[in-house]
KELUMSE-693758 format. One record per residue: residue number from 1; residue in one letter; x, y, z of N, C-alpha, C in turn. Coordinates in steps of 0.001 Angstrom, whole numbers, plus 500000, padded with zeros to 6 digits. Layout:
KELUMSE-693758
(NUM 'A' (X Y Z) (X Y Z) (X Y Z))
...
END
This chain:
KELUMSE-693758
(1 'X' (488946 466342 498321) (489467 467677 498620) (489561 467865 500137))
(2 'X' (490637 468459 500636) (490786 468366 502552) (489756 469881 502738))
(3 'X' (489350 469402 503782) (488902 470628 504390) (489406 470695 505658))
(4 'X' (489134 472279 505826) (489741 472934 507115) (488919 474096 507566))
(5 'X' (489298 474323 508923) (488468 475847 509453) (489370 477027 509279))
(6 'X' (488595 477834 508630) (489342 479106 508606) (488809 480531 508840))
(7 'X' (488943 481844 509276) (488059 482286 508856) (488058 483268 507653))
(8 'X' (487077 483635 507657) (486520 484297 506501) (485939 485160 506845))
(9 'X' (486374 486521 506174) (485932 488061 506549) (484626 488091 505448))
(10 'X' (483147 487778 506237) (482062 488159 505136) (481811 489306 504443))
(11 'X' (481428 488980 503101) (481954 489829 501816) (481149 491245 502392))
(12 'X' (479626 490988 502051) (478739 491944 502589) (478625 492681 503721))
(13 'X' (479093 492273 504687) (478917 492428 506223) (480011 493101 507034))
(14 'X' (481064 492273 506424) (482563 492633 507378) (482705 491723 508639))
(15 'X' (482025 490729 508715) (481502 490442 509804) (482179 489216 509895))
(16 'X' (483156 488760 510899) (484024 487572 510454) (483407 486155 511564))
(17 'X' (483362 485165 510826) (482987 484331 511217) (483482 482791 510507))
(18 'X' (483524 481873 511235) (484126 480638 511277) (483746 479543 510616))
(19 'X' (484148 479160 509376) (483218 477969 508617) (484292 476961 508006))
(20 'X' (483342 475686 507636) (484694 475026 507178) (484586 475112 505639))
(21 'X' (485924 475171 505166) (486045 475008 503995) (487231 474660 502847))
(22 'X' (487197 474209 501810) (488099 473885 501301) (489662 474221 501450))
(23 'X' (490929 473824 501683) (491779 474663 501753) (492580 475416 501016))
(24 'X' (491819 474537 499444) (492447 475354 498094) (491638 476769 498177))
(25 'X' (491135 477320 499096) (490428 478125 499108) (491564 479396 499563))
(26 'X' (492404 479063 500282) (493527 479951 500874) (493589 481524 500498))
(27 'X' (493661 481571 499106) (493863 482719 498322) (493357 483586 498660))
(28 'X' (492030 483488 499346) (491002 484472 499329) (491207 484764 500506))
(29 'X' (491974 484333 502034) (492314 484884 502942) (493715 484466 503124))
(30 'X' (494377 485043 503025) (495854 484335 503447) (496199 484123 504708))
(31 'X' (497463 483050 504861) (496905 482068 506457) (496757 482932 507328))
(32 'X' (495924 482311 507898) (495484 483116 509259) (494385 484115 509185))
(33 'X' (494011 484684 507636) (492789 485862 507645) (493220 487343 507957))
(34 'X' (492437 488166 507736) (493090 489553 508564) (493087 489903 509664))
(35 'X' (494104 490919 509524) (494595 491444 511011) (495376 492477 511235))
(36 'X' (495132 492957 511844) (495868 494353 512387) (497053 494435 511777))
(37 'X' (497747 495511 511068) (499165 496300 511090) (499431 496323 512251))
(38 'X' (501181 495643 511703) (502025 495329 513081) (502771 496930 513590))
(39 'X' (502900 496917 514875) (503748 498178 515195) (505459 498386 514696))
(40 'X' (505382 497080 514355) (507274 497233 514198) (508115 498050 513518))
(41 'X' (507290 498449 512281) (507794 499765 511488) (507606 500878 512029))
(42 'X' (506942 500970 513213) (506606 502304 514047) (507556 503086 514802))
(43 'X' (508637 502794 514354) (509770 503113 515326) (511051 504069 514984))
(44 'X' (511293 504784 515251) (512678 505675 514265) (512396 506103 513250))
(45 'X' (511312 507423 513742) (511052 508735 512584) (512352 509406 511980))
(46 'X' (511826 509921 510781) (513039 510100 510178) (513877 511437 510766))
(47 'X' (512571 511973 511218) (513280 513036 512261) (512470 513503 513725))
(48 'X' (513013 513804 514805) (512670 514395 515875) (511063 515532 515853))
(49 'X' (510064 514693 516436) (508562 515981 516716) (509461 517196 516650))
(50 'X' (510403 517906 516978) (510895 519056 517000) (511303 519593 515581))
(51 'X' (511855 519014 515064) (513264 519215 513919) (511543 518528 512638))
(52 'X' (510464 517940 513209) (509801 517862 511921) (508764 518447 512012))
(53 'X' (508486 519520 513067) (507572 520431 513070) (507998 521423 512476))
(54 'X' (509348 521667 512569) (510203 522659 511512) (510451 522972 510487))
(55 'X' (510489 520912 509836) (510208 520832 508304) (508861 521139 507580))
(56 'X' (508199 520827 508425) (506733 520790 507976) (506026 522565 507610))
(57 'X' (507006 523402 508395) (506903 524743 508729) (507413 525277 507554))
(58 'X' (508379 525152 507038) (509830 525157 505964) (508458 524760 504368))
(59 'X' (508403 523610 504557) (508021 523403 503079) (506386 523505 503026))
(60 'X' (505270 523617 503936) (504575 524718 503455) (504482 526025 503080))
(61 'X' (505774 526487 503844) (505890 527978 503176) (506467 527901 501575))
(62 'X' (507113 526708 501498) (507714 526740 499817) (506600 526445 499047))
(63 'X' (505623 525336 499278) (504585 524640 498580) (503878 525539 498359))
(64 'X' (503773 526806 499437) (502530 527968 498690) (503131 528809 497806))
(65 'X' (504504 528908 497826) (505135 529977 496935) (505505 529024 495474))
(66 'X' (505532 527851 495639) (506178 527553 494603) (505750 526346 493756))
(67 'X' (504341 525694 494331) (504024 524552 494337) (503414 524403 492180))
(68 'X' (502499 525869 492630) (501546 525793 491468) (502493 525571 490034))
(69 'X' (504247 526225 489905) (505068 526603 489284) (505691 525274 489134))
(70 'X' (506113 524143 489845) (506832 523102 489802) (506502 522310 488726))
(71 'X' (507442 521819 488034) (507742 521021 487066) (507197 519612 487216))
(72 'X' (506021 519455 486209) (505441 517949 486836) (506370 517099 487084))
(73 'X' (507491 516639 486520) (508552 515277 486896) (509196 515808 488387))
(74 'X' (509101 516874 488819) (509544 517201 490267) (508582 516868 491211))
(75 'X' (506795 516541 490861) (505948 516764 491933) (505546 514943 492301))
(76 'X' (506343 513814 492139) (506471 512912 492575) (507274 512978 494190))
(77 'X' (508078 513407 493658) (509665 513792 494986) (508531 514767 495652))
(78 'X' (508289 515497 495458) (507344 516578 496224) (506179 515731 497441))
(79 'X' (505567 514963 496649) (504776 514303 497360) (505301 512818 498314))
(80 'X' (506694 512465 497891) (507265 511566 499026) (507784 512449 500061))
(81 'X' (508153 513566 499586) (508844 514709 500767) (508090 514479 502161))
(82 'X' (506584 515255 501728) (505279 515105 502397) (505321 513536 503055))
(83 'X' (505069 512729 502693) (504977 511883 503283) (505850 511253 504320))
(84 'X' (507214 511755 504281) (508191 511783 505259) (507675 512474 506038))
(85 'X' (507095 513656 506173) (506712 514420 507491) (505328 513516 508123))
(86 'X' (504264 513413 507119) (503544 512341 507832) (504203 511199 508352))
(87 'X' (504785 510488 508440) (505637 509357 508142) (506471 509350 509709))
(88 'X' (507120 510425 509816) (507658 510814 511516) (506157 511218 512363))
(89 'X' (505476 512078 511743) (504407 512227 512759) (503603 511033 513408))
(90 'X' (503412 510127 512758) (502787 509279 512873) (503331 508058 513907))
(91 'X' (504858 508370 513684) (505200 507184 514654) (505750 507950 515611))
(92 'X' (505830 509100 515433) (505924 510154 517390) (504473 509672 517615))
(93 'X' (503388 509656 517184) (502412 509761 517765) (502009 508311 518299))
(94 'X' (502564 507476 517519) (502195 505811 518364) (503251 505785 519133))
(95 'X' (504393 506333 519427) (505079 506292 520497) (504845 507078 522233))
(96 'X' (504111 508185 521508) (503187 509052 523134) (502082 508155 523276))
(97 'X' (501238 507482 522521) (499546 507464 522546) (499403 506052 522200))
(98 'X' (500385 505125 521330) (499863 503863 520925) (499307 503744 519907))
(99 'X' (499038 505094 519232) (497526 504742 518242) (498504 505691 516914))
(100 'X' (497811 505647 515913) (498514 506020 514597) (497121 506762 514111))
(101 'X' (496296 507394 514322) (495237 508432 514672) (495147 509427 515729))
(102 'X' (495008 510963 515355) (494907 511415 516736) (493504 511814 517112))
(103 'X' (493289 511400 518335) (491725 511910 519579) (491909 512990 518949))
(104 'X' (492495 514249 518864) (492328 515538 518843) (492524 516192 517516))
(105 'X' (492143 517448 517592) (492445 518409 516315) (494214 518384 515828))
(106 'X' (494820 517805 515271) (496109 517810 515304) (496395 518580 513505))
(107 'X' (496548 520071 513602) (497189 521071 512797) (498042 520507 511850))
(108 'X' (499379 519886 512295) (500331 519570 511553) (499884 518277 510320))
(109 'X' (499129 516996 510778) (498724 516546 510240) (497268 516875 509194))
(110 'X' (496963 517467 509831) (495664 518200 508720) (496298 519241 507524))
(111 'X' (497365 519452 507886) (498438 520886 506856) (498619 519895 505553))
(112 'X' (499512 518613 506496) (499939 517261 505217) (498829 517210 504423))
(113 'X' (497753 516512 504870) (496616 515801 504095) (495416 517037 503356))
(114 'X' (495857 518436 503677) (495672 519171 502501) (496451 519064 501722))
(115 'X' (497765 519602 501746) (498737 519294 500735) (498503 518200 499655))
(116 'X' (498721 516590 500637) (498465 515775 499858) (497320 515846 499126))
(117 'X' (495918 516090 499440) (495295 516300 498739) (495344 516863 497572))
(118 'X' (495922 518271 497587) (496203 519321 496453) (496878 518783 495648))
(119 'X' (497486 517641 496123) (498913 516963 494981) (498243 515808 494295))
(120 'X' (496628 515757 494558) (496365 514330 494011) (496290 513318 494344))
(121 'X' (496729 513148 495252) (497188 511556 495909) (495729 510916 496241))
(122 'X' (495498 510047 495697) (494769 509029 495631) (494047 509008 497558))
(123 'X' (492602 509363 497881) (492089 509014 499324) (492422 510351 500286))
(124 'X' (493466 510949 500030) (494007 512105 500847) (492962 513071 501015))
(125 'X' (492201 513349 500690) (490832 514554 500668) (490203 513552 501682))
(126 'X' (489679 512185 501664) (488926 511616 502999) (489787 511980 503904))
(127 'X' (490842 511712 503730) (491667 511414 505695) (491520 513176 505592))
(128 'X' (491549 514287 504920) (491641 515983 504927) (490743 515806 505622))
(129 'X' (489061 515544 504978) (487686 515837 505702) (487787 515543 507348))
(130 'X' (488183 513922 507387) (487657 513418 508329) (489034 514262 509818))
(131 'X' (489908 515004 509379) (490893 515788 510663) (490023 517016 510528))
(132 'X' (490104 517539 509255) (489703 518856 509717) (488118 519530 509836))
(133 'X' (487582 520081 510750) (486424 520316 510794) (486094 521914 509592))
(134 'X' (487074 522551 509243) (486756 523995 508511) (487466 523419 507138))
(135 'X' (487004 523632 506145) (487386 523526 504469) (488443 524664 504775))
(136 'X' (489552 524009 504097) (490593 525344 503599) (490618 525746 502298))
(137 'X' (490658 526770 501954) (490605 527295 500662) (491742 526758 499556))
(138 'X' (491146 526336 498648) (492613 525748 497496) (492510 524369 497489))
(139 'X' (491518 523711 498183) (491532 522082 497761) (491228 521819 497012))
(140 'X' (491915 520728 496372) (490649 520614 495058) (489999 519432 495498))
(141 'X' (488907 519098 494157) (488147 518060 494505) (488636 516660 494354))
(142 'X' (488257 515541 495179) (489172 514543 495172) (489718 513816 493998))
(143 'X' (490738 513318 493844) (491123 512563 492736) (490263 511698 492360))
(144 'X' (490258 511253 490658) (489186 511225 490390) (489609 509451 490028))
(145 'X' (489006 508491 490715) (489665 506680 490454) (489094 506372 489254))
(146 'X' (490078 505689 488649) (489720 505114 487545) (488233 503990 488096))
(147 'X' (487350 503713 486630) (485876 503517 487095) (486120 501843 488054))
(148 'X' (487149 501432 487757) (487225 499891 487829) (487832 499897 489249))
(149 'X' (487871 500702 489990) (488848 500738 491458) (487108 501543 492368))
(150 'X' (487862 501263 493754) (486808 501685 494971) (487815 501857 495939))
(151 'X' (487378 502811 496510) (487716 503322 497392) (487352 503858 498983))
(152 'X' (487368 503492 500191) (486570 504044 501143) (488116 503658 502541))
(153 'X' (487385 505103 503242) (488535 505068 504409) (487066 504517 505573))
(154 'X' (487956 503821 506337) (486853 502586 506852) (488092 502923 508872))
(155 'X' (487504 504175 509251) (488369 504138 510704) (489504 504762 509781))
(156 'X' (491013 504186 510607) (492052 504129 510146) (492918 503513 509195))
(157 'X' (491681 502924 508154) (492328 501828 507221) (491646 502389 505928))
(158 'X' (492089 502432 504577) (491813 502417 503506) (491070 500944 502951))
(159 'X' (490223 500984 502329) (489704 499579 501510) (489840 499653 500066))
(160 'X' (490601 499250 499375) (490783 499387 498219) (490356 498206 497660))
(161 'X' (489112 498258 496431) (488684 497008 495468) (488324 497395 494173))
(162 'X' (488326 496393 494156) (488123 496313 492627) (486861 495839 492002))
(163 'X' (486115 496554 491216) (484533 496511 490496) (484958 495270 489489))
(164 'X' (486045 494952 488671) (485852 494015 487984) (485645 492583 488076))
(165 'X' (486188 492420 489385) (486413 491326 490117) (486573 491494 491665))
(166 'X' (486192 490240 492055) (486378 490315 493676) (487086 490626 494425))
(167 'X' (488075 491412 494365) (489199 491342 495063) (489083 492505 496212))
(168 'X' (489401 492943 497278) (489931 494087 498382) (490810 493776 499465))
(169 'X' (491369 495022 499321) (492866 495157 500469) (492652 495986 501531))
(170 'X' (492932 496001 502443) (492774 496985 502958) (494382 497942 503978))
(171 'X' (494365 498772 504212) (495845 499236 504463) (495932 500693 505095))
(172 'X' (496882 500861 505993) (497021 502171 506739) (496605 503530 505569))
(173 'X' (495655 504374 506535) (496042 505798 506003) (496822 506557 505528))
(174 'X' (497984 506097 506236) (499495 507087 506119) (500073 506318 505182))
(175 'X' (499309 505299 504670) (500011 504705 503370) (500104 505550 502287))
(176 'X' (500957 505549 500938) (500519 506621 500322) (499956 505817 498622))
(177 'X' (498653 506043 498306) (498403 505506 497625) (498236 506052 496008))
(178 'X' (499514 505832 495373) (500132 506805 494571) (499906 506410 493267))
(179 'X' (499473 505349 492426) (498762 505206 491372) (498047 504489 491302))
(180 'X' (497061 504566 490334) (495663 503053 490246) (495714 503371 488731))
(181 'X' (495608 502210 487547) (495543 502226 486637) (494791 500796 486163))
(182 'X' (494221 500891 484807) (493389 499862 484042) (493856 499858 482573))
(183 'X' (494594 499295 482545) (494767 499519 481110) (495149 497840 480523))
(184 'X' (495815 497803 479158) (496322 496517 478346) (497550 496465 478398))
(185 'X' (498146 495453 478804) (499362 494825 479062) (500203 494976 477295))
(186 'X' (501232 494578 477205) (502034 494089 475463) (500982 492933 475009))
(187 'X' (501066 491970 475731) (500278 490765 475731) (498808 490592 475424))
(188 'X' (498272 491673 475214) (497363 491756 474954) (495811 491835 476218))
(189 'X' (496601 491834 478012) (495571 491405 479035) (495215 492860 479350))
(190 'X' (494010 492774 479479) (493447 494067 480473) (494163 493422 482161))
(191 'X' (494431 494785 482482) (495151 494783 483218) (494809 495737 484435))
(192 'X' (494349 495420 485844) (494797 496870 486980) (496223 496439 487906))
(193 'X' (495876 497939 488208) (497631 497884 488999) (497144 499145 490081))
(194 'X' (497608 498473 490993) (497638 499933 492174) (499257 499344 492871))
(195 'X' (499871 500872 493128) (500637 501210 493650) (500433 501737 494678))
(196 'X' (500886 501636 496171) (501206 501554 497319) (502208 501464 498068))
(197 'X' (502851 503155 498691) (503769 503332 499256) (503821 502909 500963))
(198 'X' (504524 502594 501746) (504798 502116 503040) (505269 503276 503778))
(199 'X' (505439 502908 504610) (506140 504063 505357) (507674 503937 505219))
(200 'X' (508160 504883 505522) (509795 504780 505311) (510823 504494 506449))
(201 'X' (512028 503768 505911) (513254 502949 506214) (514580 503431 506223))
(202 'X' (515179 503842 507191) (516761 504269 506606) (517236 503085 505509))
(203 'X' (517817 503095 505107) (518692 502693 504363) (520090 502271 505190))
(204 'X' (520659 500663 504745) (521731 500022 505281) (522800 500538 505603))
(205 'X' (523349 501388 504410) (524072 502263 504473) (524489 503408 505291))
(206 'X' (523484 504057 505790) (522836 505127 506539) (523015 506372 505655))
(207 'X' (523139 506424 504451) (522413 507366 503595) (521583 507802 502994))
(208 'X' (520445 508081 503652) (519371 508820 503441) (518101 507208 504033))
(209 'X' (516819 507594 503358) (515921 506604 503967) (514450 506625 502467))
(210 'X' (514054 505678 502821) (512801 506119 501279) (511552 505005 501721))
(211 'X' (510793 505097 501035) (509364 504117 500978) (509922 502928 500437))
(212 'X' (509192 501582 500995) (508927 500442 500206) (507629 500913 499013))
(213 'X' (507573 499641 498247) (506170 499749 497701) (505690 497985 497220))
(214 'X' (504287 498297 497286) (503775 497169 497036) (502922 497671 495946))
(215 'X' (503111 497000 495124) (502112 496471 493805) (501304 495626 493712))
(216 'X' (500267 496297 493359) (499042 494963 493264) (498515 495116 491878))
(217 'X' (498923 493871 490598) (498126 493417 489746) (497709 492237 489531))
(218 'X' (496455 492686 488791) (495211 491862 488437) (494764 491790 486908))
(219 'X' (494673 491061 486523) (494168 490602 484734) (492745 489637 485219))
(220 'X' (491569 490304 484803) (490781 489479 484900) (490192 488092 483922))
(221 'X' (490917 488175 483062) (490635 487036 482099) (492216 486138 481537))
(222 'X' (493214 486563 482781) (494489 485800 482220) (494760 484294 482314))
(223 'X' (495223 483872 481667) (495304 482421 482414) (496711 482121 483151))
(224 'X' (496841 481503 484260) (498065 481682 485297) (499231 481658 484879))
(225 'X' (499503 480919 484110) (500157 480303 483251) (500860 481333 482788))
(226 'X' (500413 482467 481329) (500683 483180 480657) (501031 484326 481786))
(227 'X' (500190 484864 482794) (500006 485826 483573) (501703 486048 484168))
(228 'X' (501504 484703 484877) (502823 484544 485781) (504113 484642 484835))
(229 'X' (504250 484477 484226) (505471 484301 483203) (505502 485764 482839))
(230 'X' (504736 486520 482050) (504985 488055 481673) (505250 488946 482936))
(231 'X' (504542 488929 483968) (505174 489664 485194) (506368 488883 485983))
(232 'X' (506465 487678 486255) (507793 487446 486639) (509208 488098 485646))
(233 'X' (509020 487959 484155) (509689 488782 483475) (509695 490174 483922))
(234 'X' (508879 490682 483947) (508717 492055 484014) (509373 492804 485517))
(235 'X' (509392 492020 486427) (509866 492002 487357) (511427 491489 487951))
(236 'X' (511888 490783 486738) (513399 490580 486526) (513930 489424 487420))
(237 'X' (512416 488595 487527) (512570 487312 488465) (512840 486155 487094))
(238 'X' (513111 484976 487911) (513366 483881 487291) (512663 482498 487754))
(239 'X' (512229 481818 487517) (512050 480384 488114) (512958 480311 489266))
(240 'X' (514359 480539 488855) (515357 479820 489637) (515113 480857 491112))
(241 'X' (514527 481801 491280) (514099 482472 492070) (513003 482283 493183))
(242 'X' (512328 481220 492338) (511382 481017 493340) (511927 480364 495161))
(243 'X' (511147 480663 495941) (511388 480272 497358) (510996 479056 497691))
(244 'X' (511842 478256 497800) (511253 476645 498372) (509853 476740 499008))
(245 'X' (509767 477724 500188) (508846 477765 501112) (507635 478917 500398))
(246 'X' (506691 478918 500698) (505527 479557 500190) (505765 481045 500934))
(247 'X' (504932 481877 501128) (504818 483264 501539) (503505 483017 501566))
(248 'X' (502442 483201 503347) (501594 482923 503603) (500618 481898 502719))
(249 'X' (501053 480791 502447) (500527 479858 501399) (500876 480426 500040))
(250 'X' (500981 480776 499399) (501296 481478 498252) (502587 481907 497855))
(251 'X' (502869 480985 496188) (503859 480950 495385) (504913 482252 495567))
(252 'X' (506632 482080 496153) (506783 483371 496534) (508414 483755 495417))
(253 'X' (508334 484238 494466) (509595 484955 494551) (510386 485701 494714))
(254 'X' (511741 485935 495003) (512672 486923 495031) (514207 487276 494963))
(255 'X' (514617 488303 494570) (515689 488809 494250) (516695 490046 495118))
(256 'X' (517611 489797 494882) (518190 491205 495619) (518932 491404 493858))
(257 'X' (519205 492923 493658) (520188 493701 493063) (521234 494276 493375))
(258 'X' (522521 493826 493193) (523827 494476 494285) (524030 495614 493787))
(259 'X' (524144 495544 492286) (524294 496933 491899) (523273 498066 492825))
(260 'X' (521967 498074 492729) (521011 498581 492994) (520560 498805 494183))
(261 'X' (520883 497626 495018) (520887 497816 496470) (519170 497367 496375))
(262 'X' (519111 497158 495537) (517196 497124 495621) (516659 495428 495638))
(263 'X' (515879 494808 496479) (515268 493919 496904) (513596 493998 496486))
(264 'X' (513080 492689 495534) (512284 492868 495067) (511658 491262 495040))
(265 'X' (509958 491231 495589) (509830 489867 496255) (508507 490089 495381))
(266 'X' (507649 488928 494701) (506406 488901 493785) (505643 487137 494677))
(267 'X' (504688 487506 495074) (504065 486246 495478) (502828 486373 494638))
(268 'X' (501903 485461 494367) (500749 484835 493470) (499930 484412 494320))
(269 'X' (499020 484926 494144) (497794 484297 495098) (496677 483640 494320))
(270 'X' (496292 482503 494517) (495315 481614 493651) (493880 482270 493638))
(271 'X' (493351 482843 492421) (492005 483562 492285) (491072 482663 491767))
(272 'X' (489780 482974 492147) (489063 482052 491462) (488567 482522 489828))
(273 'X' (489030 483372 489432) (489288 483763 488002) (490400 484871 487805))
(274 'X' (490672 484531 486493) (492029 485810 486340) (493047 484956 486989))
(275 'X' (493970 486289 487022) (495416 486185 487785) (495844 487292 488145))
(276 'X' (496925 486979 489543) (497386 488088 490378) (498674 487901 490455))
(277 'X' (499479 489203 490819) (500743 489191 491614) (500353 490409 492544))
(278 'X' (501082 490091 493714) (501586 491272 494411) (502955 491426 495003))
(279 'X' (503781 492186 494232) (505376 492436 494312) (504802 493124 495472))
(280 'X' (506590 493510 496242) (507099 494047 497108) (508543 494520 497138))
(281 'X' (509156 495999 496899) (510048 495698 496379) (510680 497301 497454))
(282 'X' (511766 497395 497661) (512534 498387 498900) (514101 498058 498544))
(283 'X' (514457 499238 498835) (516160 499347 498837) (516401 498617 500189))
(284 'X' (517829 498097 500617) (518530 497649 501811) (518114 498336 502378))
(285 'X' (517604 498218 503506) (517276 498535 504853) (515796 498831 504575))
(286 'X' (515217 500090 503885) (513987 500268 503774) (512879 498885 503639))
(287 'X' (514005 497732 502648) (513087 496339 502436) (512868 495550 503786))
(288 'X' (513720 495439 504377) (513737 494697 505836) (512360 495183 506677))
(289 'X' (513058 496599 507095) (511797 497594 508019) (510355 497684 507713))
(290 'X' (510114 497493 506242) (509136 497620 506250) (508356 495912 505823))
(291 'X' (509156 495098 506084) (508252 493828 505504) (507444 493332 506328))
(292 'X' (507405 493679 507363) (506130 493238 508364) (504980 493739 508069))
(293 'X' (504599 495025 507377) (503378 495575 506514) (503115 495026 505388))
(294 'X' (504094 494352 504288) (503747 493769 503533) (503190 492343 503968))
(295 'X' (503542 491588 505135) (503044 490698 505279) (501468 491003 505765))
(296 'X' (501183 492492 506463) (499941 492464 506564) (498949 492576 505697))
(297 'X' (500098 493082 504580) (499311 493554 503232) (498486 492270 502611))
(298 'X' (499284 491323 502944) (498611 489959 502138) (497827 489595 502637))
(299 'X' (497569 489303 504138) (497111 488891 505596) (495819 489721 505495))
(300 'X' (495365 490718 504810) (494532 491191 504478) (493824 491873 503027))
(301 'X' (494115 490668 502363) (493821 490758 500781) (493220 489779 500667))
(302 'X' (491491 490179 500509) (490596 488995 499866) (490229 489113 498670))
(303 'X' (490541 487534 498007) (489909 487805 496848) (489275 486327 496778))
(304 'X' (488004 486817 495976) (486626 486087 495791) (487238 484739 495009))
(305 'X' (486571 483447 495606) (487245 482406 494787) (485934 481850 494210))
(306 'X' (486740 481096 493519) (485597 479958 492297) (484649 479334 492964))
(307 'X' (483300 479707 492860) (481917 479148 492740) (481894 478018 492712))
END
């Protein structure tokens, strides 16, 4: 078996340090290990600090008049709305300051991450606490994770893992982390899945702009074999799809849809039990802009390998 140096983010500790080890080991850090979110998606809010202090002004006044009344199949769109205003704030603010956190009491962003909160969104009550120093009236209490998921905002990064198995990601705040589920596949696999929105992309076209998203599932007792085949289906990939070249060591496929305009990429990462995919999937333009986060997404996804 070759060995190599790599490192390895210690499980317990966080504490990264340098050892040698197998290189079928890859999976559990993808090349290179973790590392910072790149700035490159940081660039061309969807609208002007001016024109989105306005929006932000605009649809809290609707959200209090009209929020409690909205039609659940409307309060998806509701909560990407929101995240467009976070979404510009965030990259005015790494464009004055560098940083995608603010030093200070910043109002507009504490307004969002009540909102979001109120809407559910998965972590949004931590990033609420940790801006605002006074409770606002009408929050509710945080969403409640299914038992098999974890959760902790760690600085400016979310850590998302999993109790059944080894696995954690970790990923921007302003990400929007919009479902976690455990359930049984057709096939018969227990199954988790978290969904994970990006920040947003005009579109090629230049009509309008939206989130990427990344998917992360896990079957802890699948065998690769069976695993890979029902989600490559499910995902509307093919063999003939696969990429000559790997995606940070790891099996990569993908597709574009012309009809659809939609671009949709599934790589496999070798676990030391179970099986994984993590798709990546964005309309023209939104897929481009935002694939430098998905590459961090992987670049910082450990999962525990075979004993």
């Amino acid at each position: 078996m070759t060995k190599g140096f790599m490192m390895i983010r210690c499980w317990n500790t966080g504490v990264v340090m340098g050892v040698t080890v197998a290189l079928t080991l890859y999976a559990a850090v993808a090349s290179g290990g973790p590392r910072s979110y790149s700035a490159k998606p940081l660039k061309e809010p969807v609208r002007d600090a001016a024109a989105n202090a306005a929006e932000f002004t605009k649809f809290n006044n609707w959200l209090n008049t009209n929020y409690e009344s909205s039609p659940p199949d409307r309060r998806q769109a509701l909560k990407e709305h929101l995240y467009s205003i976070i979404d510009s704030h965030i990259k005015q603010l790494h464009e004055r300051q560098g940083v995608t956190y603010p030093s200070d009491s910043d109002l507009l962003l504490s307004g969002c991450y009540m909102w979001a909160a109120r809407m559910g969104v998965y972590g949004a009550s931590m990033v609420f606490d940790r801006l605002s120093t006074v409770k606002a009236p009408g929050v509710k209490p945080p969403a409640s994770l299914p038992d098999s998921f974890k959760l902790t905002l760690d600085g400016d990064l979310f850590v998302l893992s999993s109790s059944v198995d080894a696995w954690r990601v970790t990923f921007p705040y302003y990400f929007m982390l919009g479902d976690l589920r455990d359930f049984e596949t057709t096939n018969g696999l227990r199954t988790q899945m978290a969904i994970v929105s990006t920040g947003f992309g005009r579109h090629v076209d230049g009509k309008g702009y939206s989130q990427a998203t990344i998917m992360v599932v896990f079957s802890p007792a699948a065998s690769a074999s069976v695993f890979d085949e029902f989600w490559l289906e499910k995902f509307g990939l093919t063999i003939a799809d696969r990429l000559p070249e790997p995606v940070q060591l790891m099996p990569a496929y993908t597709r574009y849809d012309v009809k659809s305009k939609m671009h949709t990429e599934a790589v496999f990462p070798k676990t030391g039990s179970g099986a994984m995919v993590i798709a990546y999937m964005g309309l023209d333009g939104t897929y481009q802009w935002n694939r430098p986060h998905f590459e961090d997404f992987l670049a910082n996804l450990l999962v525990k390998s075979a004993e």
